[in-house]
SERO-4910 file (N, C-alpha, C, O; in steps of 0.05 Angstrom, whole numbers):
BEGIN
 pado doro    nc1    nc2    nc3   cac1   cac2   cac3    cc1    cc2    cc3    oc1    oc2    oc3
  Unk    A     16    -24      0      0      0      0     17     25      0     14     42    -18
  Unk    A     36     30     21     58     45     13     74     51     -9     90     69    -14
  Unk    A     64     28    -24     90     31    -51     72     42    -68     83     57    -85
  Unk    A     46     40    -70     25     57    -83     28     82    -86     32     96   -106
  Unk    A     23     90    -53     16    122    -47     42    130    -55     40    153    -64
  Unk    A     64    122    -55     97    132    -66     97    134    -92    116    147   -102
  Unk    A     79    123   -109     79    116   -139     63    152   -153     65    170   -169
  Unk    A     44    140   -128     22    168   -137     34    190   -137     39    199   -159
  Unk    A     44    207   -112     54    217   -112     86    227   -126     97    249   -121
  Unk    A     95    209   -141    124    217   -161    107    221   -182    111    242   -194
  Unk    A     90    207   -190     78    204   -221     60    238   -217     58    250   -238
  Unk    A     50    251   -196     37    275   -192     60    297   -188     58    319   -197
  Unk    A     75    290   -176    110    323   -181    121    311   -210    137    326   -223
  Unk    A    115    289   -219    118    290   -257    104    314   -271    110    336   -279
  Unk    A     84    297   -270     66    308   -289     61    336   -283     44    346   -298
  Unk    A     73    355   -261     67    373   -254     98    395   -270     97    414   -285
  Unk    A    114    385   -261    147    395   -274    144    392   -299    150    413   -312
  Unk    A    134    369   -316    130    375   -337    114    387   -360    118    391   -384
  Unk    A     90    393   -340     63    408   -354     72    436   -366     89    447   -352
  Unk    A     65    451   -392     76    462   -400     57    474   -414     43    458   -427
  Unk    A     49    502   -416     26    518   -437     28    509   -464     51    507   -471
  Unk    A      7    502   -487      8    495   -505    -19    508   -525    -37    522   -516
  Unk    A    -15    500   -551    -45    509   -565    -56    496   -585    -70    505   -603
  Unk    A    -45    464   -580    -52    449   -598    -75    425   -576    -79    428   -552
  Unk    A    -84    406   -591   -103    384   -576   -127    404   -581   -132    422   -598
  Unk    A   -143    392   -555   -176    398   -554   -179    431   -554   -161    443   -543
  Unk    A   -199    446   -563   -209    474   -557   -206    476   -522   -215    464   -502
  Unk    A   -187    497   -527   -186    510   -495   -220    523   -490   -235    540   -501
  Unk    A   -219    504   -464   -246    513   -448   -244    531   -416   -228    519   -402
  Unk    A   -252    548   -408   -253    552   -387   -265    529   -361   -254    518   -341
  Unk    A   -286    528   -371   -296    500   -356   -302    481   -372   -307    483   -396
  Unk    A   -302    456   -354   -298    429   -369   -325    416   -346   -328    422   -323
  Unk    A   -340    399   -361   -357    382   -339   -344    348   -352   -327    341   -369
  Unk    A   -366    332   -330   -363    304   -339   -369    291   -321   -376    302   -300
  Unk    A   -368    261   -324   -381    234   -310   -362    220   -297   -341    220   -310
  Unk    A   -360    207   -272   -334    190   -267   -347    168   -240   -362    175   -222
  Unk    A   -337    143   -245   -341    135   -224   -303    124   -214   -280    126   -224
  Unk    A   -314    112   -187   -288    105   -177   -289     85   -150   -289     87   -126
  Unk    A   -288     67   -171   -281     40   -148   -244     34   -138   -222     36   -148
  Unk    A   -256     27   -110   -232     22   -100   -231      5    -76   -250    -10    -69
  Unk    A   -209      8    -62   -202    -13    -37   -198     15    -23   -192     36    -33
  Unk    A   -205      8     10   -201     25     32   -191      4     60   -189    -20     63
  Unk    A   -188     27     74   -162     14    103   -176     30    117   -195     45    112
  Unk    A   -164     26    137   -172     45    168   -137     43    175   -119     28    169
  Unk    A   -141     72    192   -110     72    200   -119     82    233   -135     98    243
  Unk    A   -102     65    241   -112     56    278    -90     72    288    -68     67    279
  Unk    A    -95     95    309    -76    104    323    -76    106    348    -67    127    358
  Unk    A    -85     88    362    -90     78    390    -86     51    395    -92     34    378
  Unk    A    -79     49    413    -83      5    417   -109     -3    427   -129      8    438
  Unk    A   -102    -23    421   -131    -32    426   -150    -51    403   -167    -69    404
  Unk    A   -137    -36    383   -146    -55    352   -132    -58    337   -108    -58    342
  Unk    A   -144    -64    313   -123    -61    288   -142    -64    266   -165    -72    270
  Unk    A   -131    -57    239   -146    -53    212   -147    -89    201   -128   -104    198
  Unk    A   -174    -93    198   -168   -119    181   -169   -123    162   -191   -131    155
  Unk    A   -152   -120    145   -152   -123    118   -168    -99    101   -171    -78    114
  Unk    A   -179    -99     69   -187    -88     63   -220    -82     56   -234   -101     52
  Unk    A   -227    -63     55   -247    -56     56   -252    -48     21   -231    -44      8
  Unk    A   -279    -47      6   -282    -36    -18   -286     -4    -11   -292      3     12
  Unk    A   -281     16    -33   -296     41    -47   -301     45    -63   -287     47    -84
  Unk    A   -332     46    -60   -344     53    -91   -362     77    -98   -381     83    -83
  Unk    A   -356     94   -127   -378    119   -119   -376    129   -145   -359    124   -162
  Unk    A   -396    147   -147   -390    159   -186   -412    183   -179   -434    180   -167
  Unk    A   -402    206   -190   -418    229   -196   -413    249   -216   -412    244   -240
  Unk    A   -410    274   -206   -408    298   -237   -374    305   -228   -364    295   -208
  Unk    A   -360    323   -244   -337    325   -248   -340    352   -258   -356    359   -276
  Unk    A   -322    370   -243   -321    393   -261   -291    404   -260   -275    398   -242
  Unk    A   -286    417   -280   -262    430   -283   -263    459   -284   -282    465   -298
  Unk    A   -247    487   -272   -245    511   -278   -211    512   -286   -194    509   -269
  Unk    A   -204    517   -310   -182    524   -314   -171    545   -315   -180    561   -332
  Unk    A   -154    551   -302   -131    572   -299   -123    580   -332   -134    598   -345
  Unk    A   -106    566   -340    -89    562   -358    -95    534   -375   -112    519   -368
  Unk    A    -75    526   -406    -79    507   -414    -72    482   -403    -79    459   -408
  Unk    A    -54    493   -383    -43    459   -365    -47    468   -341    -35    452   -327
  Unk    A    -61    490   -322    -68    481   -286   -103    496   -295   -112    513   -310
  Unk    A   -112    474   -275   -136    469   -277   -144    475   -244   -124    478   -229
  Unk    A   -167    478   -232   -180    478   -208   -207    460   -207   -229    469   -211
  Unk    A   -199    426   -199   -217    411   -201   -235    399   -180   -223    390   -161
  Unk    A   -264    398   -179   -277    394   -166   -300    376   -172   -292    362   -190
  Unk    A   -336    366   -164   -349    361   -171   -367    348   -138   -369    359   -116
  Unk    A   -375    330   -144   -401    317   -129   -400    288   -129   -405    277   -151
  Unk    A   -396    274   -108   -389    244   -114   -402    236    -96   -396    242    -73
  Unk    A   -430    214   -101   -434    192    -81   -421    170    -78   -417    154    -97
  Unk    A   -410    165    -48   -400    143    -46   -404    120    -27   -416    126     -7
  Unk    A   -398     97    -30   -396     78     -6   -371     71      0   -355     67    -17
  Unk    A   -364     68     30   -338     59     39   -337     41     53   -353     45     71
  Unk    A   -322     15     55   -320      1     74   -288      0     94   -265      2     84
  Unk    A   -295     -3    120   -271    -17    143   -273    -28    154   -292    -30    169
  Unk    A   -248    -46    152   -257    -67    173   -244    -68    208   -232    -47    211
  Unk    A   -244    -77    222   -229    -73    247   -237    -99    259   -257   -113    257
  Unk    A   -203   -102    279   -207   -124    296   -196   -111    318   -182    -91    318
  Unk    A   -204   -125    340   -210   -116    368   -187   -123    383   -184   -147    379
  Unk    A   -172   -116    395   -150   -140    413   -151   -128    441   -136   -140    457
  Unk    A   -168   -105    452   -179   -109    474   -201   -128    492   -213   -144    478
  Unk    A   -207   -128    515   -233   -147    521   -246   -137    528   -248   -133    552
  Unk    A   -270   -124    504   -293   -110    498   -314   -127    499   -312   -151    494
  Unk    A   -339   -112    507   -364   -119    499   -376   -102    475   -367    -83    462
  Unk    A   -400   -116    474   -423    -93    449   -452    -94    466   -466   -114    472
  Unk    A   -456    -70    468   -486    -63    480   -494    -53    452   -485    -35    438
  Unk    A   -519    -74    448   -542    -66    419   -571    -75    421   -581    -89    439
  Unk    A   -581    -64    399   -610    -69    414   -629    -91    391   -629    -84    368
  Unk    A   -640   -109    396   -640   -126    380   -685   -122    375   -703   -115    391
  Unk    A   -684   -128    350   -712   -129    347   -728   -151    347   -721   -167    330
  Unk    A   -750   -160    361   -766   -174    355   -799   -173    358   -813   -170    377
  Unk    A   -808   -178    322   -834   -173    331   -845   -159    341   -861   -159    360
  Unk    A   -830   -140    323   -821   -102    338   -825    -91    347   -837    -70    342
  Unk    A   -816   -103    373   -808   -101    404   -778    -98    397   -763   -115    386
  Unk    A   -772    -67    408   -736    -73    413   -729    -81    443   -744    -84    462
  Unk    A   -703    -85    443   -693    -99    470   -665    -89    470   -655    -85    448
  Unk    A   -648    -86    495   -631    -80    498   -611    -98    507   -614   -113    527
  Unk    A   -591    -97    493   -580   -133    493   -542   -118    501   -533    -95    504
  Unk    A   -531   -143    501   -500   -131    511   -486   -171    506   -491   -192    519
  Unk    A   -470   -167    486   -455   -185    469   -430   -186    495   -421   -164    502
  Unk    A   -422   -208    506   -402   -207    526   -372   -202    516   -356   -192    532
  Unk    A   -365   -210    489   -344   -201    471   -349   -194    439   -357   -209    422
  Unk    A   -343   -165    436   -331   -155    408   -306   -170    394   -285   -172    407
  Unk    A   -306   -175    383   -280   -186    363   -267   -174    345   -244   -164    346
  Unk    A   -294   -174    316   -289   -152    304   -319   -147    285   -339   -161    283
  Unk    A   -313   -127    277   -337   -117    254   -319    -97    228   -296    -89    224
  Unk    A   -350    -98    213   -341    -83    189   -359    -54    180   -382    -52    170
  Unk    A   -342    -35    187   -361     -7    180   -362      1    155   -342      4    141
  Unk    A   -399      5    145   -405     14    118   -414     45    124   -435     51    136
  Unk    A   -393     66    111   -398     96    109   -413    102     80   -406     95     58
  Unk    A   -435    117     88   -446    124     56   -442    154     60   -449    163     82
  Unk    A   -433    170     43   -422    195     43   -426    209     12   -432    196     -8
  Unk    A   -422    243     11   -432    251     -8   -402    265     -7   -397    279     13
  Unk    A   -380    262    -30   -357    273    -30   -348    295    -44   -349    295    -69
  Unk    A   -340    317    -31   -331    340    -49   -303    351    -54   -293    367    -39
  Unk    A   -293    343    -71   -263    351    -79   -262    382    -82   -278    400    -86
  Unk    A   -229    382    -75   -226    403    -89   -184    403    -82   -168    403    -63
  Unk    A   -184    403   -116   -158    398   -122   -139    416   -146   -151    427   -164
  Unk    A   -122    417   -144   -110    428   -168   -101    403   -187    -91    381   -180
  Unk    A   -110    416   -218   -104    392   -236    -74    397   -254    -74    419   -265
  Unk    A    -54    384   -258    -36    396   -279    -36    382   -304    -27    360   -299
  Unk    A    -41    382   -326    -40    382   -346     -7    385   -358     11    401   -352
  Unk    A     -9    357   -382     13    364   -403      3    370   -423    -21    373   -425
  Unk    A     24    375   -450      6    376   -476     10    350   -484     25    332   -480
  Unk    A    -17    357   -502    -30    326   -516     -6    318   -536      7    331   -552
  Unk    A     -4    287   -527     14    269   -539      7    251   -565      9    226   -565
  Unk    A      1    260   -581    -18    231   -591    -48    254   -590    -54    277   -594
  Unk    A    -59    226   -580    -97    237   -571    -92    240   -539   -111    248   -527
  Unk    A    -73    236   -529    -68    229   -500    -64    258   -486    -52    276   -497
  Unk    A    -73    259   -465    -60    281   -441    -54    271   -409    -70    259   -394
  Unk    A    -31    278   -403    -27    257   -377    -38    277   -355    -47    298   -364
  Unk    A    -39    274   -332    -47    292   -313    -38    285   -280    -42    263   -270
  Unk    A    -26    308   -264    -26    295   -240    -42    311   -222    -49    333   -232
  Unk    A    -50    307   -200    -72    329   -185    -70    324   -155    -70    302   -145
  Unk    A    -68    350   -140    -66    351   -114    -84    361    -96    -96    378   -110
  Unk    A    -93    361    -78   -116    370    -59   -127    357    -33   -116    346    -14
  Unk    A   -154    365    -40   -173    349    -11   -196    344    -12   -209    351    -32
  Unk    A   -208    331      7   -238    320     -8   -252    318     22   -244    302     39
  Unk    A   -274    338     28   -292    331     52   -316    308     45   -334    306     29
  Unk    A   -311    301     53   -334    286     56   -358    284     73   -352    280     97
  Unk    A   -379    285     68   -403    284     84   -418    260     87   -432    248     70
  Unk    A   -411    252    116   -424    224    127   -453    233    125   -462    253    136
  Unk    A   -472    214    104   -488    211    111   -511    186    118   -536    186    117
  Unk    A   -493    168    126   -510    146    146   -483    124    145   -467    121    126
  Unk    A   -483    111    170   -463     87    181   -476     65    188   -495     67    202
  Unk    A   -468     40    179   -478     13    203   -452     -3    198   -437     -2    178
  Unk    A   -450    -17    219   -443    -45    230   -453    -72    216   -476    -79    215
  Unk    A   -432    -85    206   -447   -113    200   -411   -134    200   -388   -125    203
  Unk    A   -421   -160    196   -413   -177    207   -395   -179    235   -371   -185    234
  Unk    A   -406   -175    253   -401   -160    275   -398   -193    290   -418   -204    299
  Unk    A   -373   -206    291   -361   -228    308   -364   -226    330   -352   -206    339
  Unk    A   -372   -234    342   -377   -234    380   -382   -268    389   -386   -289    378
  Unk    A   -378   -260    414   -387   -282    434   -408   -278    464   -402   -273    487
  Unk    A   -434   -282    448   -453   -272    460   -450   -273    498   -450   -255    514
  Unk    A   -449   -298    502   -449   -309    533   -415   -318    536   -400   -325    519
  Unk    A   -411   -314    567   -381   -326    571   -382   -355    573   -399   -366    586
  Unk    A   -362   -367    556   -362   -399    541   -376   -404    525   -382   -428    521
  Unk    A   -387   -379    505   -393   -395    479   -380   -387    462   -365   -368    466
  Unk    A   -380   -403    435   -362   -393    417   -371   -368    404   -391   -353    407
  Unk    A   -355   -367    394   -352   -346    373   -368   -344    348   -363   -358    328
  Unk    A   -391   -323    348   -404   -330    318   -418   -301    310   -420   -284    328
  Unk    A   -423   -297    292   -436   -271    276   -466   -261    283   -481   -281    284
  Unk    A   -483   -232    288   -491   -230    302   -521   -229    272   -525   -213    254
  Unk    A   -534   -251    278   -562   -249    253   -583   -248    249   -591   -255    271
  Unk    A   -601   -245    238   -630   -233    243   -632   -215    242   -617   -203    227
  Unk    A   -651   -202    256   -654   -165    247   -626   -158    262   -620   -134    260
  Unk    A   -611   -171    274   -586   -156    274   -562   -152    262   -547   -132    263
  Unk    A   -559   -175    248   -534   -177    222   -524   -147    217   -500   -140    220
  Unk    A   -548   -126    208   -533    -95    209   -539    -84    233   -561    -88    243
  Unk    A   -520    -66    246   -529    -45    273   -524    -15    258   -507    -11    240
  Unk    A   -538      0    268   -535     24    266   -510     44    275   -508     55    297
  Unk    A   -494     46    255   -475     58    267   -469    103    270   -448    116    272
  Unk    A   -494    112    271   -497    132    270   -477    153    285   -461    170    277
  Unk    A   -486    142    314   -475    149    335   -449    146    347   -439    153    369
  Unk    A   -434    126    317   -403    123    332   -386    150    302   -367    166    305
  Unk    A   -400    146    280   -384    176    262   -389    201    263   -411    212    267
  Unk    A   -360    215    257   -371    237    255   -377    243    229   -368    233    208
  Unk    A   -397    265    235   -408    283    208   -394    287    172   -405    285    149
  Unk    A   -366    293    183   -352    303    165   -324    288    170   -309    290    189
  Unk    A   -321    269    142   -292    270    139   -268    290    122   -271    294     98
  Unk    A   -252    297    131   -231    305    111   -206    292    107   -194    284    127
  Unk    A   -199    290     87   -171    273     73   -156    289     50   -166    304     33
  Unk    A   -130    284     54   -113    294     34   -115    277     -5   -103    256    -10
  Unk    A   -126    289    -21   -128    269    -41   -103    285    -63   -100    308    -69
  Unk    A    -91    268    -69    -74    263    -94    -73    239   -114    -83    218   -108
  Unk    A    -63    244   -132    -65    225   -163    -52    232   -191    -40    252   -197
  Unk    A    -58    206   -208    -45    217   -236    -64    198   -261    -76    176   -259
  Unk    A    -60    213   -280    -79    192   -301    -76    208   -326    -65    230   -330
  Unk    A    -92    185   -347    -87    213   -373   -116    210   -384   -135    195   -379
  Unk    A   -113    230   -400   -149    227   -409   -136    224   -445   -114    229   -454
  Unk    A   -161    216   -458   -152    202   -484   -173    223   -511   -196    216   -517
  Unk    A   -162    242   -521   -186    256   -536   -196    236   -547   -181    219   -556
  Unk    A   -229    234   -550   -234    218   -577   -254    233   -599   -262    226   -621
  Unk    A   -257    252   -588   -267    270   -618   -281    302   -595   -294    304   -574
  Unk    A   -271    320   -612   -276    345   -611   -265    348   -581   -243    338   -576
  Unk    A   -278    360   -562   -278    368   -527   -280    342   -515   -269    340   -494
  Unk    A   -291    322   -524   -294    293   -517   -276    276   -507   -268    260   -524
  Unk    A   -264    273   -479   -242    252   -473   -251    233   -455   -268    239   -438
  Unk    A   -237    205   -458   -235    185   -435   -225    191   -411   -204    202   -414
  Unk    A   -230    189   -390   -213    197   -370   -205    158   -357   -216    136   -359
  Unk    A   -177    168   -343   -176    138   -324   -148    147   -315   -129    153   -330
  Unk    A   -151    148   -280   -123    159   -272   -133    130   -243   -149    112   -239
  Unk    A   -106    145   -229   -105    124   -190   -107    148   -178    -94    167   -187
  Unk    A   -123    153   -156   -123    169   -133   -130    159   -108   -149    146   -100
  Unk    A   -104    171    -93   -105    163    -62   -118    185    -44   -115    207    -54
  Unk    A   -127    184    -26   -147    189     -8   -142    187     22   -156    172     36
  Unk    A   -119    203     35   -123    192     58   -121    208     79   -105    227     79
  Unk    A   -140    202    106   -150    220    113   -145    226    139   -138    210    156
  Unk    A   -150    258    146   -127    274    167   -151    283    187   -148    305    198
  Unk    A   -174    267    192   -184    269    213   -203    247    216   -213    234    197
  Unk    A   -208    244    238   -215    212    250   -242    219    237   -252    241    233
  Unk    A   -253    193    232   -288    183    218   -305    164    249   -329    160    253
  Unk    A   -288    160    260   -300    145    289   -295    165    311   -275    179    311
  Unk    A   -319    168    336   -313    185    350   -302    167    368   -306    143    370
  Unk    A   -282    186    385   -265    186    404   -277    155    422   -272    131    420
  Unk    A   -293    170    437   -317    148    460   -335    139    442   -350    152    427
  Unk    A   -330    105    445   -352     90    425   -381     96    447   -379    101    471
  Unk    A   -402     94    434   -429    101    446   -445     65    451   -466     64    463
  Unk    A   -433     39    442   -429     20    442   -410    -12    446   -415    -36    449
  Unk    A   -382      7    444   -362    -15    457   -352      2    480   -347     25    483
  Unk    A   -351    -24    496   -347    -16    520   -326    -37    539   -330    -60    533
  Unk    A   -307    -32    559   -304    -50    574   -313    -60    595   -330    -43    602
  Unk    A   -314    -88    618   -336    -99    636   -347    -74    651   -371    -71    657
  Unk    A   -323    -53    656   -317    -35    680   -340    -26    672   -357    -29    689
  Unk    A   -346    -16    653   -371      0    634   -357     29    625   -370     47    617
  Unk    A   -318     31    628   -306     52    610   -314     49    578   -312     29    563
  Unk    A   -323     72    574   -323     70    541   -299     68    531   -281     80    543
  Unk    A   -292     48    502   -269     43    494   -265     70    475   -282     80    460
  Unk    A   -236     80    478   -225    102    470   -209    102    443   -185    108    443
  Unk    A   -225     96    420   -201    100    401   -195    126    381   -211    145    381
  Unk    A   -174    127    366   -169    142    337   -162    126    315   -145    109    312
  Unk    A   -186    141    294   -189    112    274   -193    137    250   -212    153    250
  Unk    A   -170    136    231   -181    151    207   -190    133    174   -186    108    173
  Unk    A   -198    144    156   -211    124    131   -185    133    121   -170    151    128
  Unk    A   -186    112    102   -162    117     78   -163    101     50   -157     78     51
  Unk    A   -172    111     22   -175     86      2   -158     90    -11   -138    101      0
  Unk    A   -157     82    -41   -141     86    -60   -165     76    -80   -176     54    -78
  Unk    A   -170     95    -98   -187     90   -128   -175     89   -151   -152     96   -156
  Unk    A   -194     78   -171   -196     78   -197   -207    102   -204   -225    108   -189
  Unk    A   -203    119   -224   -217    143   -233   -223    142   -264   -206    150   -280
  Unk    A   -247    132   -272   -256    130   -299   -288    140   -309   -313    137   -305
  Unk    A   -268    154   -324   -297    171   -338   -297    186   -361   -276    180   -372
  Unk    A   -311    204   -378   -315    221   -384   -312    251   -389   -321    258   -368
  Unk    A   -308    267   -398   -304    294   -394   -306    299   -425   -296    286   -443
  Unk    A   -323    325   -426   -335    345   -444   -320    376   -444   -328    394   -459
***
């Protein structure tokens, strides 16, 4: 994953040293719109003990794209992205989970004697905003590297495959029925922000008309989990205390007019 975000970043101070004013390729536009989605893999980065990231998580999301250009090679890029994120986490403290389980909808207030681990699904509405650099067109080709940031707006969390061990001496098993998902409202915050950078090229294919397809990393400089979980807890009944930020890396393919 490191050798990634190291990749991204040389291939983005490239494409940036080399970008150079030009007046050949597509009609210079002031603004540029377009389509993009962007699937990817995401992490959690754990800065407390107590857990750890398990493995990877998906990101997936596609919305509008806009461009304001400066010049023929720096751009000021932004747009509107729905997304979904997944993380996973494992536990290596000795936690419980207080949740409330439905039946015959009647809720009830229940408390799992060990957490293990679970997997958090963030649905968020993402707004960039980056600088783009531009080379001149090679071919039909334009390479591009781009630097910035992207808030993101949590707008709904849950919990699912949530490993526990309900009673002390039973095993270990997954929590199902109307509980399989929990509501995880009350453990994110509102707003994420992350540092985003990348590189890619877009491919003219007739008139203002290009392919787009670059890698962008995503990773992020303030925690998505609050501090005091509102649901894990230890026997004592201390709320467990972590710092937990999102982090993905995408595919960026689309469109642009």
């Amino acid at each position: 994953m490191k050798k990634i975000i190291t990749l991204l970043v040389i291939l983005t101070m490239s494409v940036t040293v080399f970008g150079q004013d030009i007046s050949t390729g597509p009609e210079f536009r002031k603004h540029r719109f377009g389509l993009k989605g962007t699937p990817g893999v995401a992490y959690f980065g754990v800065n407390k003990p107590g857990k750890k990231n398990k493995g990877l998580g998906y990101h997936i999301g596609g919305g509008l794209n806009y461009e304001y250009s400066l010049s023929k090679n720096v751009a000021i890029a932004s747009g509107l992205i729905f997304s979904q994120t997944t993380g996973k986490v494992e536990y290596l403290d000795t936690l419980g989970l207080d949740y409330v389980s439905i039946s015959n909808g009647t809720e009830t207030s229940e408390r799992a004697y060990r957490l293990h681990s679970r997997s958090y699904v963030f649905k968020s509405v993402d707004i960039p905003l980056k600088f783009k650099f531009r080379t001149p067109e090679i071919g039909y080709l334009t390479y591009y590297g781009e630097f910035g940031s992207t808030v993101n707006i949590i707008t709904g969390a849950f919990a699912r495959k949530n490993l526990v061990t309900l009673n002390d001496g039973d095993t270990q098993s997954l929590l199902s029925g109307n509980e399989t998902t929990l509501d995880a409202n009350d453990e994110v915050f509102f707003l994420r922000g992350g540092v985003n950078f990348g590189a890619g090229v877009e491919w003219n294919v007739a008139g203002n008309t290009s392919l787009l397809l670059g890698l962008n990393g995503n990773l992020g400089f303030t925690n998505i989990l609050k501090t005091n979980s509102a649901s894990i807890n230890y026997d004592s009944g201390d709320a467990f205390k972590r710092a937990t930020n999102l982090n993905y890396i995408a595919l960026q393919v689309g469109v642009q007019f």
